[in-house]
TORKOL-4160 file (C-alpha; in steps of 0.2 Angstrom, whole numbers, padded with zeros to 4 digits, m for minus):
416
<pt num="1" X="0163" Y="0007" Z="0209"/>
<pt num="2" X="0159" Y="m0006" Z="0198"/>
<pt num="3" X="0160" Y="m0024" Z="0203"/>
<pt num="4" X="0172" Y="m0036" Z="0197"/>
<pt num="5" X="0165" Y="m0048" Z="0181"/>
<pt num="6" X="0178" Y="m0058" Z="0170"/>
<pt num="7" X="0176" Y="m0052" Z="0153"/>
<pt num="8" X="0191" Y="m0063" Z="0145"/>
<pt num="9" X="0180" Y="m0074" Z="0140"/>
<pt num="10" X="0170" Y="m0063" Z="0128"/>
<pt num="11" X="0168" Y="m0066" Z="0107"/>
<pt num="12" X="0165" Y="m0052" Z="0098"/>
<pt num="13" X="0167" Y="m0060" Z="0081"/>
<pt num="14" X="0152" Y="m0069" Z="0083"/>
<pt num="15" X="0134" Y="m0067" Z="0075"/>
<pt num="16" X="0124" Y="m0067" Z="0090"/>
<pt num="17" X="0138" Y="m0050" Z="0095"/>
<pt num="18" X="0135" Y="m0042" Z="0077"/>
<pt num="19" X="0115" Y="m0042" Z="0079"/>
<pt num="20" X="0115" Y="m0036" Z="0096"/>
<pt num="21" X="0132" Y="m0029" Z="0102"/>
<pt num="22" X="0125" Y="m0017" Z="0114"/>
<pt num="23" X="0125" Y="m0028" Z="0128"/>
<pt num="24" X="0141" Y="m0032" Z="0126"/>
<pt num="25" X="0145" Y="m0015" Z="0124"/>
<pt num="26" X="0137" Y="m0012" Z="0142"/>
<pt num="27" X="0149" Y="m0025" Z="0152"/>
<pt num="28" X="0165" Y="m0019" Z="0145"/>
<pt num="29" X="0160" Y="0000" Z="0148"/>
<pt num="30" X="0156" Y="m0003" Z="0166"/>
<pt num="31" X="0172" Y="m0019" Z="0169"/>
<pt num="32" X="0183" Y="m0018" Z="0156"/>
<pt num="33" X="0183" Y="m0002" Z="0144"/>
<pt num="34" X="0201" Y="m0004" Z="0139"/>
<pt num="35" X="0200" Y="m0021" Z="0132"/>
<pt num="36" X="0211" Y="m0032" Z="0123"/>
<pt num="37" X="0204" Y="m0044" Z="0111"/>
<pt num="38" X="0215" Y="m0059" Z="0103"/>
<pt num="39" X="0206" Y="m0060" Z="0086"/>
<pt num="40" X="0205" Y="m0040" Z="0083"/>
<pt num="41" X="0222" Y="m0039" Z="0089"/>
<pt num="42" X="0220" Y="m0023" Z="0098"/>
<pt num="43" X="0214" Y="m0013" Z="0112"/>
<pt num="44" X="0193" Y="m0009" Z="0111"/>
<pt num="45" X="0189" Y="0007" Z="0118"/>
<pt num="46" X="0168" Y="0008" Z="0123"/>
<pt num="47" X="0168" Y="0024" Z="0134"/>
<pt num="48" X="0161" Y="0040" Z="0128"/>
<pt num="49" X="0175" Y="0052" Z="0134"/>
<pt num="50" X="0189" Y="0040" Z="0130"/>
<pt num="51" X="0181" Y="0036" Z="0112"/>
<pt num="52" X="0177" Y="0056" Z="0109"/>
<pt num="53" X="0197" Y="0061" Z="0114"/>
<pt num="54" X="0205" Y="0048" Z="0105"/>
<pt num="55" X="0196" Y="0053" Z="0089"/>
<pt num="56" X="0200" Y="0072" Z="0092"/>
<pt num="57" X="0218" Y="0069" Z="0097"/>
<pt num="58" X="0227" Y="0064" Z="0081"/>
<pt num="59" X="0244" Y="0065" Z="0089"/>
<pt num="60" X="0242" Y="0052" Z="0099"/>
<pt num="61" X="0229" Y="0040" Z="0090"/>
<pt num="62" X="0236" Y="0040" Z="0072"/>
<pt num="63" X="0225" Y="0037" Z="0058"/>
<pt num="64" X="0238" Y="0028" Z="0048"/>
<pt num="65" X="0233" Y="0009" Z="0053"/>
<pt num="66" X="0232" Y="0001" Z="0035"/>
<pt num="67" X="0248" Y="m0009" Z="0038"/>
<pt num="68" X="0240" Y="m0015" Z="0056"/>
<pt num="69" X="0223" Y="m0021" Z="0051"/>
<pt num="70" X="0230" Y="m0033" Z="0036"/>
<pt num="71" X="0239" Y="m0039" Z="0048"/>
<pt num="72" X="0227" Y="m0046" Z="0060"/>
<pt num="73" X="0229" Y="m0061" Z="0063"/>
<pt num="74" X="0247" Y="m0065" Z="0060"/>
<pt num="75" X="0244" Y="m0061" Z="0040"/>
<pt num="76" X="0260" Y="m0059" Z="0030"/>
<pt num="77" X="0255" Y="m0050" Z="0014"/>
<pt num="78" X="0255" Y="m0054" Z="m0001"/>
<pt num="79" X="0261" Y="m0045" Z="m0018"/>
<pt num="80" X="0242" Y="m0040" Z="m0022"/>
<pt num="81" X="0238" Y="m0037" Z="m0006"/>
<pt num="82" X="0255" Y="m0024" Z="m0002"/>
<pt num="83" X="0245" Y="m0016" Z="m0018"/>
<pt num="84" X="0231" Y="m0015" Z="m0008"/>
<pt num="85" X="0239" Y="m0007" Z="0005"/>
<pt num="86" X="0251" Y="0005" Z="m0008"/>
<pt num="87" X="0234" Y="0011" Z="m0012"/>
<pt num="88" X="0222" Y="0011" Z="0004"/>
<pt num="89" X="0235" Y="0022" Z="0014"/>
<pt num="90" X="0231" Y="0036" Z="0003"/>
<pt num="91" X="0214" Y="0037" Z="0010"/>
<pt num="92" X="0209" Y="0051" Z="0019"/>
<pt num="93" X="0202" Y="0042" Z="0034"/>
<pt num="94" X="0219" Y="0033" Z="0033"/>
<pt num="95" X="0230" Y="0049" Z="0035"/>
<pt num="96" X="0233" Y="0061" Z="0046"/>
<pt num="97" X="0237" Y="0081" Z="0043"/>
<pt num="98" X="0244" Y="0090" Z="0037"/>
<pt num="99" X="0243" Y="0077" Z="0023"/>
<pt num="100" X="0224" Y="0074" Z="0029"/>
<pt num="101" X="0220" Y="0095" Z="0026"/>
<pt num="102" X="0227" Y="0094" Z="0010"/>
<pt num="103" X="0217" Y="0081" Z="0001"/>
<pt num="104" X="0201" Y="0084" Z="0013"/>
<pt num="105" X="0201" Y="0102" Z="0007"/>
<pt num="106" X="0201" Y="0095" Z="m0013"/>
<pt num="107" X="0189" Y="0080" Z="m0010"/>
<pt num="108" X="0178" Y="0093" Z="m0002"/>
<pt num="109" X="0173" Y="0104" Z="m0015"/>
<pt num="110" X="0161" Y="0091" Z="m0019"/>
<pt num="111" X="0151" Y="0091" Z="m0003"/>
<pt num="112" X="0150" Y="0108" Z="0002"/>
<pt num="113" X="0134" Y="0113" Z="0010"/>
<pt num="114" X="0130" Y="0123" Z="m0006"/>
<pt num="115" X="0134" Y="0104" Z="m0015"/>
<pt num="116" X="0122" Y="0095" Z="m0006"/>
<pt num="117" X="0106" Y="0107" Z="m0005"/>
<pt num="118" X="0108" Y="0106" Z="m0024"/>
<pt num="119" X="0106" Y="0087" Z="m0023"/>
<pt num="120" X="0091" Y="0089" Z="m0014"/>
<pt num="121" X="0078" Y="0089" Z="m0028"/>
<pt num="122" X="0087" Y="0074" Z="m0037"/>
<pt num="123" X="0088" Y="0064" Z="m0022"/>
<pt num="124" X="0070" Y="0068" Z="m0018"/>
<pt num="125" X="0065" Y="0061" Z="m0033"/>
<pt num="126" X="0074" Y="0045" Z="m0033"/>
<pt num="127" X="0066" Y="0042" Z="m0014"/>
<pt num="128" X="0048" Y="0047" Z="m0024"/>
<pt num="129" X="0052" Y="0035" Z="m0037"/>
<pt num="130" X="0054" Y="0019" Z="m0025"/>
<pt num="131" X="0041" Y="0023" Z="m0015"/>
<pt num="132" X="0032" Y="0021" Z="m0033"/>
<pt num="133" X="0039" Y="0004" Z="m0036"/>
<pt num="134" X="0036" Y="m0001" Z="m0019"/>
<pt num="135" X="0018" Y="0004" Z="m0019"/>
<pt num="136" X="0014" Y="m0006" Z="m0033"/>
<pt num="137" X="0018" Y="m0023" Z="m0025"/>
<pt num="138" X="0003" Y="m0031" Z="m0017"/>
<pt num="139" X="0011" Y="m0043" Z="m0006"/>
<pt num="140" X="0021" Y="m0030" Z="0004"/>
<pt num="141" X="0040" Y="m0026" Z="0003"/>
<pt num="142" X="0057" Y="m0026" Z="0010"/>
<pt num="143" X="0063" Y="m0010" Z="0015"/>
<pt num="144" X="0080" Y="m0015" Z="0014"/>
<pt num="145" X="0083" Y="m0020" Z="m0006"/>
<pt num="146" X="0067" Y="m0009" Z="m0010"/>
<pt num="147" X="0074" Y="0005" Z="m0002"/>
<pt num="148" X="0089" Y="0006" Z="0008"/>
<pt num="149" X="0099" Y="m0001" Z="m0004"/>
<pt num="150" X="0093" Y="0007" Z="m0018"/>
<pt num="151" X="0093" Y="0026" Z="m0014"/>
<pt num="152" X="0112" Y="0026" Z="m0011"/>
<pt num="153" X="0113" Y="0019" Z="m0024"/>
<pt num="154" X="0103" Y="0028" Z="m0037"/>
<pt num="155" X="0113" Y="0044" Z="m0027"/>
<pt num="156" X="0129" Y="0038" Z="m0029"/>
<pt num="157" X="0126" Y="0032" Z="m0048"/>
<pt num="158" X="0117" Y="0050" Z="m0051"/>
<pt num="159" X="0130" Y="0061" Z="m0043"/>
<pt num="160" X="0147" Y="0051" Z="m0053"/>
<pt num="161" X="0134" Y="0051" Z="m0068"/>
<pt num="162" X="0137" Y="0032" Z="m0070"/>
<pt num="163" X="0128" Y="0019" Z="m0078"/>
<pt num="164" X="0112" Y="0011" Z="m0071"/>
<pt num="165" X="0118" Y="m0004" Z="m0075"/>
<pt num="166" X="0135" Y="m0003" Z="m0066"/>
<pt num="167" X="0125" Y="m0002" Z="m0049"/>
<pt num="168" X="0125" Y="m0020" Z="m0042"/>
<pt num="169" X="0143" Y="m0023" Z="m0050"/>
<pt num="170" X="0150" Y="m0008" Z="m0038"/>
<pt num="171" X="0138" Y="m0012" Z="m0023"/>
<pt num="172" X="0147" Y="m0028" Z="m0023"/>
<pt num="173" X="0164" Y="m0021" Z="m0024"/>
<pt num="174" X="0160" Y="m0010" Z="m0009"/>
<pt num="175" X="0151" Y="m0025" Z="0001"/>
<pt num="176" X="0168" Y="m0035" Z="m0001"/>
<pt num="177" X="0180" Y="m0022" Z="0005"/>
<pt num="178" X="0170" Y="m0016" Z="0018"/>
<pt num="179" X="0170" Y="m0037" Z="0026"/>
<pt num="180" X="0188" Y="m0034" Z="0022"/>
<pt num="181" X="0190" Y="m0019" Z="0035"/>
<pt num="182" X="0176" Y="m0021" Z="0045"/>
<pt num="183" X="0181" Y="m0034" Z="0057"/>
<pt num="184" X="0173" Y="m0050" Z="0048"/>
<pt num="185" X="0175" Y="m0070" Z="0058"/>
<pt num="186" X="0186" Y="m0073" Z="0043"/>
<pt num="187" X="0199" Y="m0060" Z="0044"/>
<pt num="188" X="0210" Y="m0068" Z="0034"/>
<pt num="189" X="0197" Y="m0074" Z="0021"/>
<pt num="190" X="0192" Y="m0059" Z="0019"/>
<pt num="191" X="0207" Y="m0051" Z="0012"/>
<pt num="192" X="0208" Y="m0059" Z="m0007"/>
<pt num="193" X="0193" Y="m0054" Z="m0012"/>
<pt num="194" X="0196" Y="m0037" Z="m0006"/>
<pt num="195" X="0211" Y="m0036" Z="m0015"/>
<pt num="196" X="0203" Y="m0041" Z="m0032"/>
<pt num="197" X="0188" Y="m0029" Z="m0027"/>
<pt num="198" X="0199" Y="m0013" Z="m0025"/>
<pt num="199" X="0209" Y="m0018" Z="m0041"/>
<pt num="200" X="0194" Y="m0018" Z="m0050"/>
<pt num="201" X="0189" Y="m0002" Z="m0043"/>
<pt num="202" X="0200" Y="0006" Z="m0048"/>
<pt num="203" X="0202" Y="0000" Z="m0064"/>
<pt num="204" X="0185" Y="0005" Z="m0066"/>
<pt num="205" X="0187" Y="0023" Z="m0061"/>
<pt num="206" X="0204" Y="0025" Z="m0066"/>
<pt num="207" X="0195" Y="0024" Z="m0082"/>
<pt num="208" X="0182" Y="0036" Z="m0080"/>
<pt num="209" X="0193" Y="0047" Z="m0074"/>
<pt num="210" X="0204" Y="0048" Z="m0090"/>
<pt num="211" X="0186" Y="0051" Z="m0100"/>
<pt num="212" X="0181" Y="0065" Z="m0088"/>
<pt num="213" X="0197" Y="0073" Z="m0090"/>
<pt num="214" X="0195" Y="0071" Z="m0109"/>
<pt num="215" X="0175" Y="0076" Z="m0109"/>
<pt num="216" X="0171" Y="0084" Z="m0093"/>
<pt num="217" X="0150" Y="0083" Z="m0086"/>
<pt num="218" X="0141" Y="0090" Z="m0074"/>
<pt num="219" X="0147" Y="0080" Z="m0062"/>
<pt num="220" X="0153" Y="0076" Z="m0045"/>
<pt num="221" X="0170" Y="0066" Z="m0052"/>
<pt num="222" X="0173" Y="0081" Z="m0067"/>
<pt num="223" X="0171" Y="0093" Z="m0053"/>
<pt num="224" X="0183" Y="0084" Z="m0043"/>
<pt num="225" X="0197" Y="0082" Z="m0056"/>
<pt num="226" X="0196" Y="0100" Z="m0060"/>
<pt num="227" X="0199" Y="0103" Z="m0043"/>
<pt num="228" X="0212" Y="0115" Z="m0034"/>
<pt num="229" X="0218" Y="0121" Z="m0019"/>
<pt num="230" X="0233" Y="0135" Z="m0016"/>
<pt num="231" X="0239" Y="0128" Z="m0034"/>
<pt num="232" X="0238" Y="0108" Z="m0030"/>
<pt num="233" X="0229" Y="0098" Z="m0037"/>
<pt num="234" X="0225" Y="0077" Z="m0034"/>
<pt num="235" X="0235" Y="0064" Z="m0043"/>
<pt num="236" X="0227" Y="0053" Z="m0052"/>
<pt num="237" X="0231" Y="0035" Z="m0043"/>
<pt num="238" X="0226" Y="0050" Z="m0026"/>
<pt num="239" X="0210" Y="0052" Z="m0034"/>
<pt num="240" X="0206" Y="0037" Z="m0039"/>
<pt num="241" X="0208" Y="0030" Z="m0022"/>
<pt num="242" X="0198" Y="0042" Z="m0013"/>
<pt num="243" X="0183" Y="0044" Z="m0026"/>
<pt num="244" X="0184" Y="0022" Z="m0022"/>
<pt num="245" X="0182" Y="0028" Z="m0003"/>
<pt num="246" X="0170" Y="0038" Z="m0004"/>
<pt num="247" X="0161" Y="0027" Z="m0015"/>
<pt num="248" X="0161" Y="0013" Z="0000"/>
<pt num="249" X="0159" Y="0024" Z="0013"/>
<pt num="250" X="0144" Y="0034" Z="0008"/>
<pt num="251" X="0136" Y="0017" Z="m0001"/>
<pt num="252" X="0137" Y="0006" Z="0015"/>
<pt num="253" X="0134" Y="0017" Z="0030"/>
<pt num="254" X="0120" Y="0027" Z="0020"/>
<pt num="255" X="0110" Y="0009" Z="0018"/>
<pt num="256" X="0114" Y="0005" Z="0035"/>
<pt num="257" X="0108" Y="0021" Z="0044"/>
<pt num="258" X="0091" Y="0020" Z="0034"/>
<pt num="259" X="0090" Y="0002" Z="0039"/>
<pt num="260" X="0093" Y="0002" Z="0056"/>
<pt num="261" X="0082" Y="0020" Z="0058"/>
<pt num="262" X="0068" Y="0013" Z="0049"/>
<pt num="263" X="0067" Y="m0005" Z="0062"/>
<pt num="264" X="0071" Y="0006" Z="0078"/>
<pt num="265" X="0053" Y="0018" Z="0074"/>
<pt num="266" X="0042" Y="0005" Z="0067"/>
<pt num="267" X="0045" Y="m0004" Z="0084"/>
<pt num="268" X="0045" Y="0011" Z="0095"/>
<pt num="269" X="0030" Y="0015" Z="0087"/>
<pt num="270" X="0027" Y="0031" Z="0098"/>
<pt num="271" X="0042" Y="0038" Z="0088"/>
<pt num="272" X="0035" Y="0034" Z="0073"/>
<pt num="273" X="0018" Y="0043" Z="0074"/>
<pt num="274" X="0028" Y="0060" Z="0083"/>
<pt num="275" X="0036" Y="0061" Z="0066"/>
<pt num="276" X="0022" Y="0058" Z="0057"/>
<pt num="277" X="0013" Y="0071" Z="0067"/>
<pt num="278" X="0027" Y="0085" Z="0068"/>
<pt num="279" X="0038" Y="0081" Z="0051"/>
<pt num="280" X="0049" Y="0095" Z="0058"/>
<pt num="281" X="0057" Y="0084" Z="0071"/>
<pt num="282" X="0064" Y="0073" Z="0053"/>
<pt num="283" X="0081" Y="0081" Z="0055"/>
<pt num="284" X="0082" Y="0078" Z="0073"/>
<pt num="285" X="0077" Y="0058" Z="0072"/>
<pt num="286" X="0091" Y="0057" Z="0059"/>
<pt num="287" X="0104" Y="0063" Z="0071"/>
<pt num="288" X="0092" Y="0052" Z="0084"/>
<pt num="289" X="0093" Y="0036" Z="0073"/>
<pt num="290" X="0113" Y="0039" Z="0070"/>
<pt num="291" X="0117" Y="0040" Z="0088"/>
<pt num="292" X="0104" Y="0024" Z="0094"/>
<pt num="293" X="0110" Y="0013" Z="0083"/>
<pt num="294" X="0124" Y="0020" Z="0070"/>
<pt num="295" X="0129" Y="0011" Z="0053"/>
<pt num="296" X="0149" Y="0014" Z="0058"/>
<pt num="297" X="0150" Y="0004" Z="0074"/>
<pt num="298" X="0167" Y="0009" Z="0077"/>
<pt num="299" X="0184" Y="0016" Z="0071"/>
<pt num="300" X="0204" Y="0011" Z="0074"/>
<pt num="301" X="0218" Y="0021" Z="0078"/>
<pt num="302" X="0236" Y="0017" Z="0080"/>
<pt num="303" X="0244" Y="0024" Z="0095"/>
<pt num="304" X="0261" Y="0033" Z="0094"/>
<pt num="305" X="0267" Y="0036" Z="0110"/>
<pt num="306" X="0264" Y="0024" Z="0127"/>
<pt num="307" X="0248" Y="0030" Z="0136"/>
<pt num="308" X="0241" Y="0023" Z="0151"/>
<pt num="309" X="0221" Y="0023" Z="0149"/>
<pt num="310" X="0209" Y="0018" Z="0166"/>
<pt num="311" X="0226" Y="0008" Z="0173"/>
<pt num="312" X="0230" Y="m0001" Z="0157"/>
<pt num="313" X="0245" Y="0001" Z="0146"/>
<pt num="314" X="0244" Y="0001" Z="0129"/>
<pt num="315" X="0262" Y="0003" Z="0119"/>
<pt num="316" X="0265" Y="0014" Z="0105"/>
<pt num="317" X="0263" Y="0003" Z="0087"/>
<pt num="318" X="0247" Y="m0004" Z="0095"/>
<pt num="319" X="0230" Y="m0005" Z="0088"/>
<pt num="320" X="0216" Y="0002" Z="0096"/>
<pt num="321" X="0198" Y="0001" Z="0091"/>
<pt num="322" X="0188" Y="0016" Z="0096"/>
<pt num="323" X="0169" Y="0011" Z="0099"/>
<pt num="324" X="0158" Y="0022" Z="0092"/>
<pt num="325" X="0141" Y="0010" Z="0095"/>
<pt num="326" X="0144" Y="0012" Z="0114"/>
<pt num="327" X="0151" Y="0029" Z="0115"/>
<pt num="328" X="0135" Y="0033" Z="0110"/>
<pt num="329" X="0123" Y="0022" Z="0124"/>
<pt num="330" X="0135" Y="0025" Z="0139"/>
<pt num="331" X="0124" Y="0031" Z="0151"/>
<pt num="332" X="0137" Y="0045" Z="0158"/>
<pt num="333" X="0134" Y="0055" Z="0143"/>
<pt num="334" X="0117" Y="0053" Z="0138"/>
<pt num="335" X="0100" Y="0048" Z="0147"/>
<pt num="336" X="0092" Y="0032" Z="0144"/>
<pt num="337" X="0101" Y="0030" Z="0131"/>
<pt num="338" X="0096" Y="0014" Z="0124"/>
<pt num="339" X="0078" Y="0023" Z="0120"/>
<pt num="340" X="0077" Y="0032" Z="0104"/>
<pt num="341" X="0070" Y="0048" Z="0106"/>
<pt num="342" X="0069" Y="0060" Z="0092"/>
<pt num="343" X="0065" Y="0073" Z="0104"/>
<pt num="344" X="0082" Y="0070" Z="0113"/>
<pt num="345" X="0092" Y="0088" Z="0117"/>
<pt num="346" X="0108" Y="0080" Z="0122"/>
<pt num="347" X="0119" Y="0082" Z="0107"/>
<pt num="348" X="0138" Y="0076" Z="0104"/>
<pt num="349" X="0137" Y="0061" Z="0094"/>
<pt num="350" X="0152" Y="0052" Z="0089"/>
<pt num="351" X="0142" Y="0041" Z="0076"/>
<pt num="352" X="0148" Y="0052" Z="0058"/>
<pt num="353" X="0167" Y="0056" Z="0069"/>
<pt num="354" X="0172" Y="0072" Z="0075"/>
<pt num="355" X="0186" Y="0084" Z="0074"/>
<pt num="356" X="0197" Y="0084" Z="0058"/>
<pt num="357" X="0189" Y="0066" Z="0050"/>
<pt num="358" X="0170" Y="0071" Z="0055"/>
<pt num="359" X="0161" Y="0061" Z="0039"/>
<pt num="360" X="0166" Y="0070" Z="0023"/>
<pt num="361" X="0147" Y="0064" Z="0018"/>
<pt num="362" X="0138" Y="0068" Z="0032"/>
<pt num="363" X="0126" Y="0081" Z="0023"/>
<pt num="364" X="0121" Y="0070" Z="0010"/>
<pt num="365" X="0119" Y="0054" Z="0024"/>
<pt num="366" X="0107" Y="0065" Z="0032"/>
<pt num="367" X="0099" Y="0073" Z="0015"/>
<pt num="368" X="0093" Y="0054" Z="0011"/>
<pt num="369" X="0089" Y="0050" Z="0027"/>
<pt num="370" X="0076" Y="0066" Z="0029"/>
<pt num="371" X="0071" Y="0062" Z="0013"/>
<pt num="372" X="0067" Y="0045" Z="0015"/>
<pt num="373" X="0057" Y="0049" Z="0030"/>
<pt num="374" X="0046" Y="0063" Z="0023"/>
<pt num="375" X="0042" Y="0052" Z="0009"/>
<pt num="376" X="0035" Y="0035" Z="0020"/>
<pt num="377" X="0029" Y="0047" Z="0033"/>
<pt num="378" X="0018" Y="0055" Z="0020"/>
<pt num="379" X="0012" Y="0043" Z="0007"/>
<pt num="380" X="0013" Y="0025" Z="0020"/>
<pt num="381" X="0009" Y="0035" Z="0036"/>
<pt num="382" X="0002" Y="0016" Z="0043"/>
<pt num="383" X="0018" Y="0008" Z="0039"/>
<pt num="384" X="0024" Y="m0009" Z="0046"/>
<pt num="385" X="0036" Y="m0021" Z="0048"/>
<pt num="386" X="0028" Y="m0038" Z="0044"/>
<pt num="387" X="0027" Y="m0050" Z="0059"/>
<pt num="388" X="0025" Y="m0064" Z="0045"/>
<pt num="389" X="0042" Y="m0060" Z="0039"/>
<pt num="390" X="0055" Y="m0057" Z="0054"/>
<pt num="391" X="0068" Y="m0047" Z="0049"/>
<pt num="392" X="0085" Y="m0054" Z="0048"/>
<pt num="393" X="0103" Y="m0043" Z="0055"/>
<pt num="394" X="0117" Y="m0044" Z="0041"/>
<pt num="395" X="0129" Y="m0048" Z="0056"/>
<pt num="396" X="0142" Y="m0053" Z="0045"/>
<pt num="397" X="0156" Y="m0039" Z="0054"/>
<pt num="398" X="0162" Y="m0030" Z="0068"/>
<pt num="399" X="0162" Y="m0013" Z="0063"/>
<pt num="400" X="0147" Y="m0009" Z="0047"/>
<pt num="401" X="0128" Y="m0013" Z="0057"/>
<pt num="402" X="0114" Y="m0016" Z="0046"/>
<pt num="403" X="0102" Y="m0027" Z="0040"/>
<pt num="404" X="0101" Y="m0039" Z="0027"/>
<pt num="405" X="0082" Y="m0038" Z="0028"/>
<pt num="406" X="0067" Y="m0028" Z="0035"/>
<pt num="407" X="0050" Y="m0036" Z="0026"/>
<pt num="408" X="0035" Y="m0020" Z="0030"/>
<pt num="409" X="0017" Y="m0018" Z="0024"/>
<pt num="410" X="0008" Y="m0004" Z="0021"/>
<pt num="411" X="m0002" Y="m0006" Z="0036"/>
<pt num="412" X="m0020" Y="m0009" Z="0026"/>
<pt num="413" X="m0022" Y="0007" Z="0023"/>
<pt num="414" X="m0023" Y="0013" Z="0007"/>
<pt num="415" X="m0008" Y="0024" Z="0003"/>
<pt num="416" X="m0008" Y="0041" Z="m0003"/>
């Protein structure tokens, strides 16, 4: 039995939790794993089995929490931000089924398996093309702006068929909502400039949209407007919305995954070199890089009926925050499991969801991530980070890990 420890004291809205949470993940998994927090205004679920059967049992833990998480903090919302929430509750992480099924079974038709194999070549050409740039500059580089950053977003432009140039204009807007939701210090702060982002947004693709409809490409937002199902077809403000989402979603945890992968093997270097020897373990470090240290740190529900979890009541119209980071290093389910091992056999994850809202883009996450891998594997096998430059954690929220830098040489040798 564990021994008693007060955890009432613990801040996790603070930068030293967002750089390293897993310790604090550790204490309240073994003394508190049902616990309330003030500032999140909710319940914060850490265990593997209570996290893994929340998120399966939609019944229960409702995926329709918009309304809740503006109002942390006592918020009352304004006219733009009751927009906001007009717009963001027709999300498909925000719904549950049947209406879930119906707009995940449209939405889908762009990230089939079939989709995302197609994408392979072009995505493995925009990885070959930074790996170019990178190459060229003699005093080392930052893998997180160099690369990270930009191979999401080189997809993401690619596969809407948008402008080059629109690329920092929409990572910005996806940056600011994603504070917004994410569990930032500010939580209030953080709301008008996620109002004014979404706006824009959709704006911005509302526009697109018409002109697709109009002049349809080869692309993922033509497909997606042509899109049916058993005769139904999205709406236009429902498309919009969820071709914003998936714009945010895919862009932020995609830079984040790579990030975080790329730090954890250049400093458990033994990792490193087994995928440099045997490239057919790539696939296997990405699913080992998205449990160790996942870009989506966790998830929230709200509960519909009163439950009573490990001795503690939690009543229905309450928020609860379902923690995927610690779900996926709590020792009861997998072994060492603050080691990465790209080796691993253990499987069951909780890092891209499961059940009915498993990621939408967990194909093309993990087509970049492989991709990314094979390329520095092969052509900067000595790769480093650079101990002149310490690499620096975003730690700005809660919920989206990353980092804002990660400085790395080529390791003296001579790339291929």
């Amino acid at each position: 039995m564990p021994t008693e420890f007060d955890v009432s004291g613990l801040k996790l809205l603070t930068p030293e939790v967002f750089a390293d949470p897993y310790p604090t993940y550790a204490l309240l998994r073994e003394h508190d794993p049902v616990h309330w927090d003030d500032q999140l205004n909710g319940f914060l679920l850490t265990r593997y089995d209570d996290v893994n059967a929340a998120i399966r049992d939609h019944e229960t833990f409702s995926s329709r929490r918009i309304h809740l998480l503006a109002a942390r903090g006592g918020a009352n919302p304004s006219a733009a931000m009751q927009r906001f929430l007009s717009l963001a509750e027709q999300w498909m992480w925000m719904l549950d089924p049947p209406q879930h099924t119906r707009v995940r079974k449209l939405m889908n038709q762009g990230f089939s398996p079939r989709d995302v194999r197609l994408l392979e070549p072009r995505v493995a050409g925009i990885v070959t093309r930074l790996v170019d740039a990178m190459l060229e500059k003699a005093d080392g580089f930052d893998l997180i702006p160099d690369l990270s950053y930009a191979v999401p977003a080189g997809v993401l432009l690619a596969l809407y068929d948008l402008p080059e140039d629109d690329g920092s204009l929409i990572t910005q807007w996806c940056d600011t909502i994603k504070l917004f939701l994410g569990g930032a210090p500010d939580l209030l702060g953080t709301q008008g400039p996620a109002v004014r982002s979404l706006q824009q947004m959709m704006d911005y693709l509302g526009a697109v949209i018409a002109e697709r409809r109009k002049d349809p490409k080869d692309d993922l937002i033509s497909r997606l407007v042509q899109a049916e199902e058993d005769g139904e077809r999205l709406g236009d403000e429902e498309l919009c919305s969820n071709l914003l989402l998936l714009l945010v979603a895919t862009y932020e945890t995609s830079v984040d995954m790579m990030g975080n992968g790329l730090r954890g093997l250049l400093t458990q270097r033994d990792q490193w070199e087994l995928i440099k020897s045997q490239p057919q373990l790539i696939p296997a470090a990405v699913e080992e890089i998205l449990r160790w240290d996942g870009p989506v740190q966790l998830t929230h529900r709200l509960v519909t009926r009163d439950i009573e979890l490990h001795g503690t009541a939690i009543k229905e119209g309450q928020l609860v925050y379902l923690v995927r980071g610690s779900a996926n290093r709590d020792p009861a389910h997998f072994s060492d499991p603050d080691r990465l091992d790209v080796t691993r056999t253990e499987t069951g994850h909780v890092a891209l969801g499961t059940g009915v809202h498993f990621c939408i883009g967990a194909g093309l996450a993990r087509l970049e991530g492989a991709c990314v891998l094979r390329e520095l594997t092969r052509r900067i096998p000595e790769l480093a980070l650079d101990e002149a430059r310490p690499y620096r954690w975003r730690a700005d929220n809660l919920q989206f890990r990353g980092l804002a830098t990660l400085p790395a040489t080529a390791g003296g040798q001579a790339p291929a």
